[in-house]
C-alpha angles and dihedrals in degrees: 000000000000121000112253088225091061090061093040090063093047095060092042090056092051083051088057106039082048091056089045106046088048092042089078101204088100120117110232105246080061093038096052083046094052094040085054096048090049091045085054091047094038089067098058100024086101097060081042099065089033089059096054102042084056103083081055096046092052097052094044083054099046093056101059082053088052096046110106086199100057110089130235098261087059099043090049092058101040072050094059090036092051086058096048085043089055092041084051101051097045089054088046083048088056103041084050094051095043085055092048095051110121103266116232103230092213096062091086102054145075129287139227107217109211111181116169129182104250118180131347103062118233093358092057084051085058097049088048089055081050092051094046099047089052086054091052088041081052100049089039080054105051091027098250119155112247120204134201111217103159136351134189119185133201134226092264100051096266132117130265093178148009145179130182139160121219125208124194150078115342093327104161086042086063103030100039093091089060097079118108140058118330106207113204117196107185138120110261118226085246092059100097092177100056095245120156110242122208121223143160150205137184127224128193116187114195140205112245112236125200110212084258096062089056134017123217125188118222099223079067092072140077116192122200121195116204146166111267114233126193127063124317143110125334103278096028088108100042102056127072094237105130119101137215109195110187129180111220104205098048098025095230109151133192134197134203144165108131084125132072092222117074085208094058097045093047088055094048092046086051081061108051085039090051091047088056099045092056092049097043090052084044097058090044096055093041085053086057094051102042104037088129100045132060122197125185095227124057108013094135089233093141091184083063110113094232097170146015118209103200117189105181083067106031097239144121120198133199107208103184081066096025087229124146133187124196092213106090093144084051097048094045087058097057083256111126103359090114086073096058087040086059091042093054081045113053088039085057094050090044078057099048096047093050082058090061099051 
């Protein structure tokens, strides 16, 4: 049950984002801050106010049941009010509770997309270049900007390697549950006696972070300049403009050169580091919080299956959720895989509101 206190303050805070957003002597950084906080009350502010004339409503109600002199056509109906009234509220309870859940401050920003080929040789590398392009068919589909940082292809066409960022409304928020270990099940066009292969590949989806969000000292840093190898443009082999940007303190290292200027690759490389650095620090700090719980969705551990795509059968399961959907082509297309986002999601929230009883 939520204390009554906590909504009252939440109604008392709409009242007061109402009275300072028409006041008008408000500058507008403030003012776009405050505008975004009331939007977000607002939304809730009904069920608020729901939730607190309840307790009134039901005893109003009960004693009508409890009054000798009503008659049984009116006691049946406070009775089937009474019900509506307690369905109501637990859905009010829920909604509340939802609303009150500590918000992860990275669900509203930008992501950096890693997918790299796992097991499976050549045929991993394929699946990598099938992950990548739903992500792309995603982002086409909900008007995110896709970005290309780095790319390393196989000798099948596949892709060994890729890095994107992605820029947009609430990525991380929808993507995050994607990291982990994708699991294919299909036949290669090399198989010539119509086995199912097995093959893998992993995905990490970051949170990307702006400098303000994370310092980083310089004398932290080591910086190695290199000639980039591979193919590229004409002089991409006979500059050094690749970059080696290694933290010190972590060890994490990132490479980048697929620029021809050493400028640009070093900034691309600060991203993704950035990006790492932020996660890693995340998942220390969620360890530290959650010791005692374990949830199926969300726990950072990047070697986990999370899902099979299974293409015999036309399916791809989620088995964190055990829920499967016989539409592969579709999902594939960037066609139904909101339904298996919401369902991530709710199962998440479910998660996170058992931990708070």
């Amino acid at each position: 049950m939520i204390p009554i206190k906590t909504i009252e303050e939440l109604i008392l805070k709409h009242s007061s984002l109402e009275k300072d957003l028409s006041s008008g002597d408000i500058d507008k950084k403030l003012f776009a801050e405050k505008s975004k906080e009331y939007s977000d009350v607002n939304e809730i502010i009904t069920y608020a106010k729901e939730y607190i004339s309840f307790q009134n409503e039901k005893e109003e109600l009960n004693k009508i049941l409890n009054d000798n002199s009503s008659d049984e056509e009116l006691k049946r109906m406070a009775e089937s009010e009474l019900l509506q009234l307690q369905s109501k509220h637990e859905i009010n309870e829920k909604k509340l509770k939802l609303f009150l859940l500590p918000k992860d401050e990275a669900d509203k920003k930008n992501a950096i997309l890693e997918i790299r080929a796992g097991t499976g040789g050549l045929e991993a590398s394929l699946f990598a270049s099938d992950l990548f392009k739903m992500y792309e068919k995603v982002s086409h589909k909900k008007k995110w900007l896709l970005e290309l940082i780095s790319i390393s292809r196989s000798d099948a066409g596949g892709l060994k390697e890729v890095i994107a960022s992605i820029k947009g409304r609430n990525i991380y928020s929808t993507l995050k549950y994607e990291s982990g270990v994708h699991r294919v099940q299909r036949v290669p066009d090399t198989e010539t006696q119509g086995r199912v292969h097995t093959s893998a590949a992993t995905v990490a989806v970051l949170p990307e972070v702006e400098e303000v969000d994370l310092k980083i000292n310089d004398i932290d840093l080591r910086i190695d300049v290199f000639r980039a190898g591979g193919p590229g443009g004409q002089s991409v082999n006979t500059t050094d403009s690749a970059v080696r940007i290694t933290h010190i303190p972590t060890g994490i290292s990132v490479s980048q050169q697929d620029e021809k200027s050493q400028h640009k690759n070093k900034a691309k490389g600060m991203k993704i580091l950035r990006a790492r650095l932020y996660e890693l620090e995340r998942s220390r700090i969620d360890q530290e919080r959650s010791q005692d719980r374990k949830t199926k969705i969300g726990t950072g551990d990047r070697s986990e299956r999370i899902r099979t795509y299974n293409f015999p059968q036309g399916r791809v399961t989620d088995h964190r959720i055990n829920l499967t959907i016989h539409k592969l082509n579709e999902f594939l297309e960037g066609e139904v895989f909101d339904e298996m986002i919401e369902a991530l999601t709710l199962q998440a929230q479910e998660e996170s509101l058992s931990n708070l009883n």
